[in-house]
C-alpha positions in Angstrom: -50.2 5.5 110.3 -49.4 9.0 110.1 -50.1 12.0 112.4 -53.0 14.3 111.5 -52.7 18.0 112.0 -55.9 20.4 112.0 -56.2 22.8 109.3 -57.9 26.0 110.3 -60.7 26.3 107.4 -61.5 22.1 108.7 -62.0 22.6 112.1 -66.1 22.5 113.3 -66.5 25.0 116.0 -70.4 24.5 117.7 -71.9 26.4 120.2 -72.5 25.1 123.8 -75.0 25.9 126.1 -74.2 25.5 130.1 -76.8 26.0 132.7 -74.4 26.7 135.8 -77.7 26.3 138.7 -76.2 24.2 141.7 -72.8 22.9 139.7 -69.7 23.4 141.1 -67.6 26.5 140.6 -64.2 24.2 140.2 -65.7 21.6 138.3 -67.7 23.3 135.8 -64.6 26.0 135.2 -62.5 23.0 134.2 -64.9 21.6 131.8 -65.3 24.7 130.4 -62.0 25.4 129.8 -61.7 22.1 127.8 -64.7 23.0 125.5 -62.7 26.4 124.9 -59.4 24.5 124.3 -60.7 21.7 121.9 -59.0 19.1 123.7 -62.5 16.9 124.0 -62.4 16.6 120.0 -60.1 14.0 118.2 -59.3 16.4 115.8 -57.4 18.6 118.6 -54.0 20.1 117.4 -52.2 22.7 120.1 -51.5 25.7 117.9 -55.2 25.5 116.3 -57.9 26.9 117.6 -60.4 23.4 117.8 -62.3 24.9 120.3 -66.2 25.3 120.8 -67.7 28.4 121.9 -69.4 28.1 125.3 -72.6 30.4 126.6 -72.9 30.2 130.4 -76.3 30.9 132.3 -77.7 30.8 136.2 -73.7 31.3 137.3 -74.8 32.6 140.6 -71.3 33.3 143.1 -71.7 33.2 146.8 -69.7 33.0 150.1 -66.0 33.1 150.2 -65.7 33.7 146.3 -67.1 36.5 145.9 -65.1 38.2 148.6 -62.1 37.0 147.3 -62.5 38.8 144.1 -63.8 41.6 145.8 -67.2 40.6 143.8 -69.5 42.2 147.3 -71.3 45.1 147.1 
């Protein structure tokens, strides 16, 4: 069996909708960032860009977050 490698005029990207209401922050970052990377798809090779793009919506920040970022108004 050999190894496959992605090519970059193979790779699929889609598009990927996430409605952030009442997920949380942590959880729905790291899933995020494995839509960006590709790593979900079979096809994933690390110095290809496999990735999906991802739209987020309703990402509402609250409490201690948006302090730490300075996010307050």
């Amino acid at each position: 069996m050999k190894t496959y490698s992605a090519k970059t005029n193979e790779v699929n990207q889609d598009w990927l909708l996430v409605d952030a209401e009442g997920q949380t922050l942590g959880r729905m970052a790291a899933e995020i960032a494995l839509r960006l990377r590709g790593k979900h798809k079979p096809e994933f090779t690390s110095h290809i860009d496999t990735g999906d793009f991802v739209v987020v919506v309703n990402c509402a920040l609250s409490g201690s977050v948006t302090t730490w970022f300075g996010l307050t108004s």
